[in-house]
DRENLUMKOL-430317 format. One record per residue: residue in three letters; x, y, z of N, C-alpha, C, CB in turn. Coordinates in steps of 0.02 Angstrom, whole numbers, plus 50000, padded with zeros to 5 digits. Glycine has a CB too. Example, Ala and Ser with C-alpha at 12.3 -4.5 7.8 and 13.67 -1.06 7.14 Angstrom:
% DRENLUMKOL-430317
ALA506604971650390506154977550390506604983550390505654977650452
SER506424988850354506844994750357506455000250394507044997050286
//
This chain:
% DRENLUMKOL-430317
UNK508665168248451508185172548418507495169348419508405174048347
UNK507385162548420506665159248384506525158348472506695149948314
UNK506965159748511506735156548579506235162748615507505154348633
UNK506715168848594506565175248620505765175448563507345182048607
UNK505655174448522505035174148480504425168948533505285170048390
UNK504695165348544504265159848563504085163548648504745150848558
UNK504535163648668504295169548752503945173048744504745174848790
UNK504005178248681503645184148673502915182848678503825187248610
UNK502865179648615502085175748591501895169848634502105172348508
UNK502075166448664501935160848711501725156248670501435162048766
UNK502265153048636502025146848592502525140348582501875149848518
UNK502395136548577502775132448563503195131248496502455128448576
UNK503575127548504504135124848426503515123948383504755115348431
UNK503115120348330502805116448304502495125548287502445109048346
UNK502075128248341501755134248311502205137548301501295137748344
UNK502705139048319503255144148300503165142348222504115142948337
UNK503385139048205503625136748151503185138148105503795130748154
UNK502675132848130501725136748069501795146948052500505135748162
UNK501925149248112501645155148111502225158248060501535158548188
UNK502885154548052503545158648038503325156847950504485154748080
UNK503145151947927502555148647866502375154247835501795144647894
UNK501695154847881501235157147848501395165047837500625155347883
UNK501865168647878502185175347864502365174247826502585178547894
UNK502965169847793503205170447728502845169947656503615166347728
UNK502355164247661502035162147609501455168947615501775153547616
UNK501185172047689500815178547663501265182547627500515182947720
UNK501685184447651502375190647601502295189247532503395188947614
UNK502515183047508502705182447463502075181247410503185178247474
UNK501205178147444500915181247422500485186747413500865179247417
UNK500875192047442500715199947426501145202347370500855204947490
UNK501765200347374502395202947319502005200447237503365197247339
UNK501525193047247501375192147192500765196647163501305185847191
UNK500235197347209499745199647218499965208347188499525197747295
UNK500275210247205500375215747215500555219247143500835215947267
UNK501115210047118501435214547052500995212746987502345212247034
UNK500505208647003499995208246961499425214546966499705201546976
UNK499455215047003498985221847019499115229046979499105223847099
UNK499905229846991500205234946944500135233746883500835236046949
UNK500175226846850500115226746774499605230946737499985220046754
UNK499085228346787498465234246763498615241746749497915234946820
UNK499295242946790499405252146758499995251346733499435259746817
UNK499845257246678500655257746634500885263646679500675260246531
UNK501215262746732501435268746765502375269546720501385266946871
UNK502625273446680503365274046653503595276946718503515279146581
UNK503635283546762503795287046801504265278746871502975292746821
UNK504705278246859504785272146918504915274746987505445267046903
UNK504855283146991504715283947074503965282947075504945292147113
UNK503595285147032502815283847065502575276147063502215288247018
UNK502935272447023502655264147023503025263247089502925257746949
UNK503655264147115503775260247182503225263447213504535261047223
UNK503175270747234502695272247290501945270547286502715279147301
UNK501675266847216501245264647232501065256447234500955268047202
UNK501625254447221501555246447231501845246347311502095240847166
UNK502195250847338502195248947421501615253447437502965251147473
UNK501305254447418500365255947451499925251447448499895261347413
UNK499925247547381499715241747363499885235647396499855241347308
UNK500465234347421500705229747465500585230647536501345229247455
UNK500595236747562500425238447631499565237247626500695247147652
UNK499285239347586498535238847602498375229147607498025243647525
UNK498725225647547498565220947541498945215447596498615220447477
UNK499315215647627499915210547672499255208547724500815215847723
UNK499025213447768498485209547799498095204347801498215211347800
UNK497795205447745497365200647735497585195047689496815203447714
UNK498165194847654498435189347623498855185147691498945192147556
UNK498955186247746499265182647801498815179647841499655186447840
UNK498135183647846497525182747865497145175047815497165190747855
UNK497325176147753496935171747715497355165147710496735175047644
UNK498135164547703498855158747727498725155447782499625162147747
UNK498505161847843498365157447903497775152847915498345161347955
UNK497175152847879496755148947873497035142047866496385151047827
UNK497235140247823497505133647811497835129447883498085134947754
UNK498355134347873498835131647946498465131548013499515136947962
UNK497995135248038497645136048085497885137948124497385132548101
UNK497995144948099498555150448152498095156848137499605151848118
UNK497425156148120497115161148116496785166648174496735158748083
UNK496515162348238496595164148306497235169048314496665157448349
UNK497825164548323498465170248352498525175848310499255167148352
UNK498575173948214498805180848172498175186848188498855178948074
UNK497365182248188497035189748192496835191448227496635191848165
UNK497145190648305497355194048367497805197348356497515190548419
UNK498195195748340498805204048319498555206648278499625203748286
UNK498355205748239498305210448167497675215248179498155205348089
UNK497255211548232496615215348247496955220548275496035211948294
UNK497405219648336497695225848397498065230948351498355222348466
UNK498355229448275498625231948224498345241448236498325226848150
UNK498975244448244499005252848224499395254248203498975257548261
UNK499275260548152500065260448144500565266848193500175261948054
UNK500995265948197501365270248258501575263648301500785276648308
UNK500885259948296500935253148361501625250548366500435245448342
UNK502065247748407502485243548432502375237548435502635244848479
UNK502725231548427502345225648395502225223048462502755220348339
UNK502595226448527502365224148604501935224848635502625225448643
UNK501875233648600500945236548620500485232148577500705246248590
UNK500635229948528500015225948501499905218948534500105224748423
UNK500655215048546500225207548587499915209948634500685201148624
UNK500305213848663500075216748747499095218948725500765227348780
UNK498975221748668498255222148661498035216948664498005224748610
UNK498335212048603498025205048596497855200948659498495200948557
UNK498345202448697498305196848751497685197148818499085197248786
UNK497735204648793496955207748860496445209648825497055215648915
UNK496345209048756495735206748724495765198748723495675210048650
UNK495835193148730495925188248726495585185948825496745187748693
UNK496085188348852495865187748942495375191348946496375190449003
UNK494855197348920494475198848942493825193348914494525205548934
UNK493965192248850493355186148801493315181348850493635181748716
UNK493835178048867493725172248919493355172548972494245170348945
UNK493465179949010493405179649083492505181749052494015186049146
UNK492395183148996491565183148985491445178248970491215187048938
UNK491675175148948491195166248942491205161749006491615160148877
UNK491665165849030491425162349107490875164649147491945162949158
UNK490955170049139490155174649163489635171749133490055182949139
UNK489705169649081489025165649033488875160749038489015164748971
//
């Protein structure tokens, strides 16, 4: 499984590992983020608090994986995907973006 991950993304063990990190520690700080966020509403109804704390979590996961990866210095690879990020997207159509926004930046700084 981590091998077929590592083909996909073209990375080595050491980044595998950072990137597998900083997904978790982003998740988990959105789950926190998120349920602090709700405190602020007394929602009683518990179908409308789930559907709006997974709105709250979907809006917020981005940029809390975005802000994890800083540290680790996996910020390059996460906000290359997350930039190619649509939703409908396939997570293959998105490296596949990442990877020819990435080859086209290069092949301009060579022009430069």
């Amino acid at each position: 499984m981590f091998n077929n991950l590592q083909k996909k993304w073209k990375v080595r063990g050491w980044q595998l590992l950072l990137i597998l990190i900083v997904f978790a520690l982003g998740g988990s700080l959105t789950g926190y983020i998120g349920k602090k966020l709700m405190g602020f509403f007394e929602i009683e109804i518990l179908l409308l608090y789930i559907i709006i704390y997974i709105l709250i979590v979907t809006i917020i996961w981005p940029f809390a994986v975005l802000l994890v990866s800083i540290p680790f210095g996996q910020f390059a690879f996460l906000g290359g995907i997350l930039q190619g990020w649509e939703p409908g997207c396939s997570p293959e159509r998105k490296i596949k973006s990442w990877k020819r926004q990435t080859a086209s930046r290069k092949q301009q700084k060579k022009i430069w």
